[in-house]
Short mmCIF file of the C-alpha atoms (twelve columns), coordinates in Angstrom:
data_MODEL
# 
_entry.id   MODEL 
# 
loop_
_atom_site.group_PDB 
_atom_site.id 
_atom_site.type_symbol 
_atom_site.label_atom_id 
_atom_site.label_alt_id 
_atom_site.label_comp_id 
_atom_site.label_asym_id 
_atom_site.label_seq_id 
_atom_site.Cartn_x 
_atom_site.Cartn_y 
_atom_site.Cartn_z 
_atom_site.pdbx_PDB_model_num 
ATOM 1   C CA . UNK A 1   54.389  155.807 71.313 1 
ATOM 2   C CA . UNK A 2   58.033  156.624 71.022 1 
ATOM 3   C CA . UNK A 3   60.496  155.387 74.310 1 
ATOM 4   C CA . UNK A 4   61.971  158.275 75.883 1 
ATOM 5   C CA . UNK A 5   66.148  158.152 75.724 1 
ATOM 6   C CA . UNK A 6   67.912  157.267 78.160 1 
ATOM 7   C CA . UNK A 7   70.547  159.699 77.224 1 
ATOM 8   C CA . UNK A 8   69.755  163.504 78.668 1 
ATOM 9   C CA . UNK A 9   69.074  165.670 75.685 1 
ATOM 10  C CA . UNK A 10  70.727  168.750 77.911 1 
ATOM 11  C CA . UNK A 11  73.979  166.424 77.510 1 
ATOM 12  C CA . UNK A 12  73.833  165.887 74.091 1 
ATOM 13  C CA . UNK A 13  73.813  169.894 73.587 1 
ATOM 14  C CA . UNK A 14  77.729  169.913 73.227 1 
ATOM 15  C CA . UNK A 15  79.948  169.570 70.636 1 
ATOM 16  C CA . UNK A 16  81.686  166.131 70.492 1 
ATOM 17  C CA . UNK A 17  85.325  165.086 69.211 1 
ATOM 18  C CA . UNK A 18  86.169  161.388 67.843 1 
ATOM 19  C CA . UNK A 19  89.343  160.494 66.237 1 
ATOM 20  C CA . UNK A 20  89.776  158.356 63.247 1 
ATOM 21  C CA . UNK A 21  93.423  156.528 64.490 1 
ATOM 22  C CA . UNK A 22  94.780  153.886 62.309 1 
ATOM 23  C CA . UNK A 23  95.699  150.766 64.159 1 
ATOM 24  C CA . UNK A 24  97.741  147.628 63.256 1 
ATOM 25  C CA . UNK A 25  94.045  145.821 62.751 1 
ATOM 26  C CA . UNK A 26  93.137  149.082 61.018 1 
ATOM 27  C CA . UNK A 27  91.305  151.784 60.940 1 
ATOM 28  C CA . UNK A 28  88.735  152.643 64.174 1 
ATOM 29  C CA . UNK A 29  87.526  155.669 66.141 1 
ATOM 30  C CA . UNK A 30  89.074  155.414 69.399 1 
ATOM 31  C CA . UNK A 31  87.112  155.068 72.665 1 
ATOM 32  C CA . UNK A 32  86.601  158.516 74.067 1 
ATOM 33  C CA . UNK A 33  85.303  160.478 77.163 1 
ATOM 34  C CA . UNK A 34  82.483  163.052 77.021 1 
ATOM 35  C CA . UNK A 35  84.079  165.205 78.594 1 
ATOM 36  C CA . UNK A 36  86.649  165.910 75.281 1 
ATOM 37  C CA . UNK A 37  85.808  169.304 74.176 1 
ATOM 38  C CA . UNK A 38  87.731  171.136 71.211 1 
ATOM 39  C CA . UNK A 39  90.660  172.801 73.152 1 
ATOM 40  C CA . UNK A 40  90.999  168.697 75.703 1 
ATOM 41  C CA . UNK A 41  91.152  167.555 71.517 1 
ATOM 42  C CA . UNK A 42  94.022  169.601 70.504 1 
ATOM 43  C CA . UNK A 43  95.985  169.390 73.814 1 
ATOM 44  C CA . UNK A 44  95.591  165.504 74.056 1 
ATOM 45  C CA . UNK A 45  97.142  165.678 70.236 1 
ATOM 46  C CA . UNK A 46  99.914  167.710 71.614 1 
ATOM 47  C CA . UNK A 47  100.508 165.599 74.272 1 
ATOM 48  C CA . UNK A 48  100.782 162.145 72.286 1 
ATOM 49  C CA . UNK A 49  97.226  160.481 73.520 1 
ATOM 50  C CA . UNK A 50  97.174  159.345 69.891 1 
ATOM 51  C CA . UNK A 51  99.223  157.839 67.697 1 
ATOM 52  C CA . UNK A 52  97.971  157.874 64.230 1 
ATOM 53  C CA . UNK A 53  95.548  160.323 63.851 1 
ATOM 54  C CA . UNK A 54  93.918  160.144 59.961 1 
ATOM 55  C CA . UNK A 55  90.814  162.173 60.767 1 
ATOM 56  C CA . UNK A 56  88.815  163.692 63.420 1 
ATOM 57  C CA . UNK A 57  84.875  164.044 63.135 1 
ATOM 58  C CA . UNK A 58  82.650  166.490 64.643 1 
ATOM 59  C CA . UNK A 59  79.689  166.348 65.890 1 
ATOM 60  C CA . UNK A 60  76.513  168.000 67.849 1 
ATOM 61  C CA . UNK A 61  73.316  165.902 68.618 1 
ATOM 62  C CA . UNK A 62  71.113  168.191 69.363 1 
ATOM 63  C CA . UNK A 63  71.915  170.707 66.491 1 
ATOM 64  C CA . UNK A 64  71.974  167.592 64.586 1 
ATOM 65  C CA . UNK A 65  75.146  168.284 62.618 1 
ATOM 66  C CA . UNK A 66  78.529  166.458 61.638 1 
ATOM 67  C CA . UNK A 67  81.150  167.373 60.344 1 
ATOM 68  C CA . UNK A 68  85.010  166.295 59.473 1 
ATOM 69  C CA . UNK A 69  86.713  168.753 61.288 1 
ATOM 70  C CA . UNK A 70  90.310  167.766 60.625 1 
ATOM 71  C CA . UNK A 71  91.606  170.362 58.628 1 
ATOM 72  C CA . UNK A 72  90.393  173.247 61.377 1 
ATOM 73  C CA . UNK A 73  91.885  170.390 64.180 1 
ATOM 74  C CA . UNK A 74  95.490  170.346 61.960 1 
ATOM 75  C CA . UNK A 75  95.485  174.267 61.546 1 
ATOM 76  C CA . UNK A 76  94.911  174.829 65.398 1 
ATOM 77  C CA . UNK A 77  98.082  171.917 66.130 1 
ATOM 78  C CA . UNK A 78  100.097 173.959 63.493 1 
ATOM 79  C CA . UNK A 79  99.456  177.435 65.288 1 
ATOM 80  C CA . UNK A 80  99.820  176.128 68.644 1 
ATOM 81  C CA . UNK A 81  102.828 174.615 67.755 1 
ATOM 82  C CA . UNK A 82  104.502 177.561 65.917 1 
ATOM 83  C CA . UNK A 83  103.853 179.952 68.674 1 
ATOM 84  C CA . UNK A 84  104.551 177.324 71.883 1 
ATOM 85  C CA . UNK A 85  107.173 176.134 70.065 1 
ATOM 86  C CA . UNK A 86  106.798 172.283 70.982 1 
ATOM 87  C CA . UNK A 87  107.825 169.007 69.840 1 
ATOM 88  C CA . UNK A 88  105.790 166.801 68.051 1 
ATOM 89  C CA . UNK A 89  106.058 163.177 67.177 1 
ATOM 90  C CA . UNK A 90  106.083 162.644 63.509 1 
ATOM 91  C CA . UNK A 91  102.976 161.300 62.757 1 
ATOM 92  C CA . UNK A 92  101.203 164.458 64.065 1 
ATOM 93  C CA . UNK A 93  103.181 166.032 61.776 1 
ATOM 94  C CA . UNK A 94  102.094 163.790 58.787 1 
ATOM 95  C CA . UNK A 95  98.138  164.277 60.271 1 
ATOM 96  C CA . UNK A 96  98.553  167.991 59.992 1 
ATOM 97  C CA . UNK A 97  100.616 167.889 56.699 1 
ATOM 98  C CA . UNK A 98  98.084  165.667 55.427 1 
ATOM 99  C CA . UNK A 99  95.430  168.515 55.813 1 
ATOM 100 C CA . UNK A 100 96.937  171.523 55.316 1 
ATOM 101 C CA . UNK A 101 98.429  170.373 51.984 1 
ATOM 102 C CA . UNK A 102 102.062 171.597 52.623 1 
ATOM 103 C CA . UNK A 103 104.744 171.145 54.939 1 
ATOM 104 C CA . UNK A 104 104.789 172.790 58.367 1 
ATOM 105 C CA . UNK A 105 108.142 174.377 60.238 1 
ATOM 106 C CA . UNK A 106 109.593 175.555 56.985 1 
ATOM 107 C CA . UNK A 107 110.351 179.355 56.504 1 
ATOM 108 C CA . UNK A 108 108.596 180.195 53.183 1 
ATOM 109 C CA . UNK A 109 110.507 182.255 51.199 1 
ATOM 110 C CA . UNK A 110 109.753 185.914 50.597 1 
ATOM 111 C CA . UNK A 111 110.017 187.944 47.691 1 
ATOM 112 C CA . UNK A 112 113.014 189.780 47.910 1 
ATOM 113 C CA . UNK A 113 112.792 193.726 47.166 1 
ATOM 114 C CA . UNK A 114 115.681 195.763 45.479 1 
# 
């Protein structure tokens, strides 16, 4: 006979956030709330809750799925940021570098037509 969780499965229907940070001791997922939902994530980045973000998993419980979700995470920072037009520290910009495999804030040039 299996003992019933303590945990409410009607809690665990959610998408959850947890960020890989790299510390002096290393590497750990910080401590988070349950309340963190995608867009708390991305504004908490933008704000500076974390310092050195190297990935961020995703996850659902009851769906039973995980997921790295870092790239989507860095694309969202990178659009929020080009059309809010805010600072960010520079290891955000690294993280999001990091996963979107170029630089961000640079004009790309465009093909010039004669």
């Amino acid at each position: 006979m299996a003992s019933p969780s303590i945990v409410p499965n009607d809690r665990l229907d959610k998408d959850f956030y947890l960020v890989l940070e790299d510390f002096r001791s290393g590497a750990a997922f910080r401590e988070t709330d349950e309340g963190i939902d995608y867009s708390t994530l991305i504004e908490d980045l933008l704000r500076g809750e974390y310092d050195q973000v190297l990935r961020v998993v995703a996850f659902n419980p009851a769906e039973g799925w995980s997921r790295d979700a870092s790239e989507d995470v860095a694309r969202e920072l990178e659009r929020r940021i080009g059309t809010e037009g805010r600072e960010i520290s520079d290891a955000l910009q690294d993280f999001i570098e990091s996963q979107v495999g170029r630089r961000i804030g640079v004009q790309l040039p465009l093909p010039l037509q004669l």
